[in-house]
N, C-alpha and C positions, 0 to 999 in steps of 0.2 A: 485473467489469462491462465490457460490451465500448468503445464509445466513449465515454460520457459515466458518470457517477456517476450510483444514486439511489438514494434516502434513502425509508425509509417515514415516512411523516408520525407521530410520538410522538402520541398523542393521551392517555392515560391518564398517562406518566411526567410528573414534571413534574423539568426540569433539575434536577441535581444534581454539574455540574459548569460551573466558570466558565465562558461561552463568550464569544470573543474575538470577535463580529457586529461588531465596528466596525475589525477590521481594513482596509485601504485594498483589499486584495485580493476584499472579497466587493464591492466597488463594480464588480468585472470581472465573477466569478461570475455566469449566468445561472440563475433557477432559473425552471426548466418544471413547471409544477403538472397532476399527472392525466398523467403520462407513466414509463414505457411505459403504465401503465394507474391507472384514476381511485385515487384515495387515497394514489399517489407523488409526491413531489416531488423531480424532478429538478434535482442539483447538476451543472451543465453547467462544466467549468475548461477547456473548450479556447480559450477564448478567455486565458487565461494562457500557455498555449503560445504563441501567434500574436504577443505582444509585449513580454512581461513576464516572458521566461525568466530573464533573469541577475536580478530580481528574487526570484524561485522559488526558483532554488539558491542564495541567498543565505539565503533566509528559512527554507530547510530546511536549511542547517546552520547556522545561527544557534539552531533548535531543537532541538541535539543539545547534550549536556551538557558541559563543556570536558572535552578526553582521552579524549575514550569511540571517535573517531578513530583512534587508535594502538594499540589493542585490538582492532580490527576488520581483514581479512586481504582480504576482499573482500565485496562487495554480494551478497546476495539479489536481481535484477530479477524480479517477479511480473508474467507478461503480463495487459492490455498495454501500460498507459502505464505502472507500474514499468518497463520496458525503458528510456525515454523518461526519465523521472527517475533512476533510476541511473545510465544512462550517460554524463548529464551530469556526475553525480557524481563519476562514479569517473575519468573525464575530468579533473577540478578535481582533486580528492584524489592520482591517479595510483596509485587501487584497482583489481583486476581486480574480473569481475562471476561470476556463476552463475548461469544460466537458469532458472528457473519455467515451464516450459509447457506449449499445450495440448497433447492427446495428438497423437502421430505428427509432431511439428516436428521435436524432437530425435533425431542418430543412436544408437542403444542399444548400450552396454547405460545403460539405464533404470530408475528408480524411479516408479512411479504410485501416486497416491491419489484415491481419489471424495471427493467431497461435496456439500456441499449448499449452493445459493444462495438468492438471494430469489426466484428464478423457475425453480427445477428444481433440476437436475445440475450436475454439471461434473466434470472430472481435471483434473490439475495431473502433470505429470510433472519430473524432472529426471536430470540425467547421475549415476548412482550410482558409477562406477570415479576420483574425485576425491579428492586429496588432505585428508584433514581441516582443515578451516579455520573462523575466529569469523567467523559472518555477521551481519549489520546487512540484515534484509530491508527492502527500499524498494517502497512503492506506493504510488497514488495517494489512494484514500481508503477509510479504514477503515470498514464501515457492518457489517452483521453477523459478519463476523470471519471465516465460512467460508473463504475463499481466503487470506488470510493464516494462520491456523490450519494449513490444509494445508500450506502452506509451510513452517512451522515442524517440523510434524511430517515433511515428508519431509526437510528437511534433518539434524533430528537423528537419523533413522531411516539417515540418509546416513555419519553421526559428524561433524557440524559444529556446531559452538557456535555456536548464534543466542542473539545479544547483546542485539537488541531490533530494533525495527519500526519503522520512520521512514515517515510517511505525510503528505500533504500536509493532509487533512482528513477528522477524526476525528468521526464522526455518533456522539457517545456513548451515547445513549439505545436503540442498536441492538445492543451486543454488551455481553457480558460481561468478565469479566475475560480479559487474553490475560495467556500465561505466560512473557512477556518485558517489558518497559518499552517502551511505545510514545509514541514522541514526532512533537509536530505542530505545523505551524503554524497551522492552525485547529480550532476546535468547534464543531459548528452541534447 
């Protein structure tokens, strides 16, 4: 999702997983209803950037499991606020990171994959001539799973052990199962 998060409106599921709505942080959260187009609702977190970062990365690794740190080699950043979260991250931790991007940012040689968003296409590329390493991919919010999926798959298509998915907030009623452990500090 390019600047802001959005969430399709669940209208048929009905929750089936605890959601944390009273965290302090959805009091910052903007949500824009009917954007980009009617029946979305938009989770807007840039206003968490703008004041309440060492909040954030507090709150994001407070939701990783104790030691799962120490087993992780360097971050997954999935463009483009994953950039933005991990590398505060790996800043704090004193992790290195691994790019996710769009096509033609990074120099090649390169791995690419398609897929599919809530609104079309997309690629996802990254540096394939890299050392094998356990990744912990970092992005902003989880909602149908497409772009972190890819990620996952080109890194292990790479030989890197992704450990699990660390996201700021998790739309559960949009994805299915992902095939790592993904942790969060919200669920809407």
């Amino acid at each position: 999702m390019s600047t802001n998060a959005a969430a399709t409106s669940a209208t048929t599921n009905e929750t089936s997983h605890v959601l944390n709505t009273d965290h302090p942080f959805w009091q910052i959260i903007r949500t824009v209803p009917d954007f980009p187009k009617a029946g979305i609702d938009f989770y807007d977190i840039t206003p968490l950037l703008r004041s309440h970062i060492d909040a954030v990365i507090d709150a994001l690794l407070a939701a990783l499991p104790e030691g799962l740190m120490e087993e992780v080699d360097c971050l997954g950043a999935v463009e483009a606020r994953g950039f933005v979260f991990a590398s505060m991250l790996a800043g704090r931790l004193g992790k290195g990171m691994i790019l996710l991007r769009k096509p033609g940012k990074l120099p090649p040689p390169v791995a690419n994959k398609a897929y599919a968003l809530e609104y079309g296409k997309d690629t996802l590329e990254m540096q394939n001539n890299l050392p094998p390493e356990r990744v912990l991919l970092v992005d902003d919010i989880l909602a149908t799973g497409g772009t972190l999926t890819t990620a996952y798959e080109l890194c292990q298509s790479a030989d890197h052990t992704v450990v699990g998915a660390l996201v700021l907030l998790d739309l559960v009623d949009l994805h299915g199962e992902f095939p790592v452990p993904v942790y969060t500090v919200l669920k809407a």
